[in-house]
N, C-alpha and C positions, 0 to 999 in steps of 0.2 A: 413755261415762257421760254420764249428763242434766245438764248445765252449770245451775247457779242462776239466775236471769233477776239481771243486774245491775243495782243501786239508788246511785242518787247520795247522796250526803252533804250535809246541808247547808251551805254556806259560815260561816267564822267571822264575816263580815260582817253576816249577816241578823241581823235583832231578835231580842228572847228568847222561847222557844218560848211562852209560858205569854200573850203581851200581842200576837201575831200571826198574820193567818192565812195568811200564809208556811210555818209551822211546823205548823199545823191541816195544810195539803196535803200536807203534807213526811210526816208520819205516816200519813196518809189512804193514798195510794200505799205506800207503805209496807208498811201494814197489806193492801191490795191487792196489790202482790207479792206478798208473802207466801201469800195464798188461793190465787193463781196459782201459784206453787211446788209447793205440797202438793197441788191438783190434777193438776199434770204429772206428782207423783212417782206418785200412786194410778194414775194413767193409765198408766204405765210401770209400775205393777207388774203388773194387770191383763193387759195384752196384751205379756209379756213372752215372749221363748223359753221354754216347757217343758225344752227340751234344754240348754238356757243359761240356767238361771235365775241373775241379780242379787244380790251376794255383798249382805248385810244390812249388813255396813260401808260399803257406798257410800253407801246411805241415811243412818249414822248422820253420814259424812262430808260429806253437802250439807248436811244439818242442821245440821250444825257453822260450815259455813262461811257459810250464810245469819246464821244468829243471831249470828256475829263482826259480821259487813255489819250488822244488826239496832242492834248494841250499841255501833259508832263512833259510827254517826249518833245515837243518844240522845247518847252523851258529848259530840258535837260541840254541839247542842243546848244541853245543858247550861252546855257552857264559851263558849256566845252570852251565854244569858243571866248567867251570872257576869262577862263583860267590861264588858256592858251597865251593870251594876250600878255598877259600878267606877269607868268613866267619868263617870256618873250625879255620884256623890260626889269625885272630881277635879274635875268642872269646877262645882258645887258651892262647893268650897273657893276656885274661882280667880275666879269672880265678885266672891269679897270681895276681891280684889286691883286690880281695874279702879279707877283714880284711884290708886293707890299707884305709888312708883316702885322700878323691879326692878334691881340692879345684875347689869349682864351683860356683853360685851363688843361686842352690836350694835351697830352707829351710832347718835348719838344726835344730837336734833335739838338746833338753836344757831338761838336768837331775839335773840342778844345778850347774853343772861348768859350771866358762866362758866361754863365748866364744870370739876364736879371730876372729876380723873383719880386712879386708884390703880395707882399703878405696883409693881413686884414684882421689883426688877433681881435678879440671882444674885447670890450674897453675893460673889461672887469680881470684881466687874466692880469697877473704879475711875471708870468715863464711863456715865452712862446720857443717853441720846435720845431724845424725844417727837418719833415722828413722827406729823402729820397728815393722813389724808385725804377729799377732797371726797367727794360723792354718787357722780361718776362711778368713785373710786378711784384720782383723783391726787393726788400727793403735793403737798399745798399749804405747808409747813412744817416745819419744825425746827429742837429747841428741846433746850438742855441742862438736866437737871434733876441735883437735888440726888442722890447715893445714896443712895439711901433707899427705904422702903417708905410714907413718908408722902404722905399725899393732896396734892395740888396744883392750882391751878385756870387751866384755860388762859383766856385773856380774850377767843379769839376777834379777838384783832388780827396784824395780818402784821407783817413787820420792817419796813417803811416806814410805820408808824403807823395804818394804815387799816385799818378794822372789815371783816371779812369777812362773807362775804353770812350768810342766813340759808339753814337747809338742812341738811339731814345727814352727820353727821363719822364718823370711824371713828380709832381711835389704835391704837399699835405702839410697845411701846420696847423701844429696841435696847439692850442689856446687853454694854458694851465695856471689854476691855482690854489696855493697850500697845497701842490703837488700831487693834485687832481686834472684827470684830464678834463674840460670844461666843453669844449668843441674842435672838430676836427675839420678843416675846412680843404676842400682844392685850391692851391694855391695857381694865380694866372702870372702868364706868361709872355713873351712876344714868340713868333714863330713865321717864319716866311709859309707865303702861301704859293703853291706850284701850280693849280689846275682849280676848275672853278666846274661843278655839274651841275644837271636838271634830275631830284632824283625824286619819285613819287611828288611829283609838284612844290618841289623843295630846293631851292639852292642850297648846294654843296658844297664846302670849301675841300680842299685836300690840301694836308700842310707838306712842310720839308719831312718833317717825319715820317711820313704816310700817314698820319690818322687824318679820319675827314669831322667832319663838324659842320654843324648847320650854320646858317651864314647870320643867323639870329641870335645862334653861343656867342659871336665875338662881338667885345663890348669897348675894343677901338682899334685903330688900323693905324700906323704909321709909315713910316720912310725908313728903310734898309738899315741901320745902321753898322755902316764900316767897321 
């Protein structure tokens, strides 16, 4: 049996069909296979065995299977340009967030003022732990805080009274009891946001600190605070 000439799909990646002429070609060939198809079939019916003539369901079976191949790639097409759309108004939305700060639990950066930390210990813990650490991910610090869920503000000093550098921190508190560690959680933070991307169909935040984070980590945004 006469095989369909096979047609690629277009990637989810590429622009929307209607605004590029990625998608003009994509159709174009396309619609070319296709003339080429139905020629090879007329050609195959023409100079077929008399003695073996070509059972009429093969025909209606390539047909079938062409115009499935025909009907992905439109729907792939389609669901380009509805992503397009998508991302369009996401990153849209997150524009207006550049200069606000995002609470999340990336590192945040330390100029010398505190900063506030929101700890979350398990209800069951008697000792919670603010641990801190540096850029590279060592542990610079540790500090006992109240049980509680209330906010607190670490000062950025070490236990021998001196102001630690400036740079980017990261926190951890440990949820202890009968002086067991119970759970270790990333503690969240507030952090100005500098730059907003489009990144594998993702909005991107990029904080003060340089780290980025999906715009779906942050769990609230507020106003600069002075």
């Amino acid at each position: 049996m006469l095989a369909p000439t096979p047609t690629t799909g277009t990637p989810l990646t590429n622009p929307p069909p209607t605004t590029t002429p990625n998608t003009a070609s994509s159709a174009s060939a396309l619609s070319s296979d296709f003339e080429t198809f139905l020629k090879m079939l007329t050609a195959q019916a023409r100079f077929q065995d008399p003695l073996e003539p070509i059972d009429s369901s093969e025909y209606a079976a390539q047909l079938a299977q062409f115009s499935m191949v025909e009907q992905q790639v439109l729907s792939n097409d389609l669901l380009t340009g509805l992503s397009t759309q998508l991302g369009a108004g996401s990153m849209a939305q997150m524009a207006g967030w550049i200069g606000m700060e995002a609470r999340s639990t990336a590192p945040v950066q330390f100029d010398g003022t505190p900063i506030t930390i929101n700890p979350n210990p398990v209800a069951t813990a008697d000792e919670v732990v603010l641990v801190v650490y540096d850029s590279n991910d060592a542990e610079v610090q540790r500090q006992r805080l109240p049980v509680s869920a209330e906010p607190v503000d670490w000062a950025g000093v070490s236990d021998d009274g001196s102001p630690f550098p400036a740079g980017a921190y990261r926190f951890e508190i440990e949820s202890r009891a009968g002086g067991e560690v119970l759970v270790t959680d990333q503690a969240e933070t507030y952090s100005r946001i500098t730059e907003a991307r489009a990144q594998d169909g993702q909005a991107v935040l990029i904080l003060q600190s340089g780290a980025a984070i999906l715009a779906s980590a942050v769990t609230g945004i507020r106003q600069p605070v002075s």
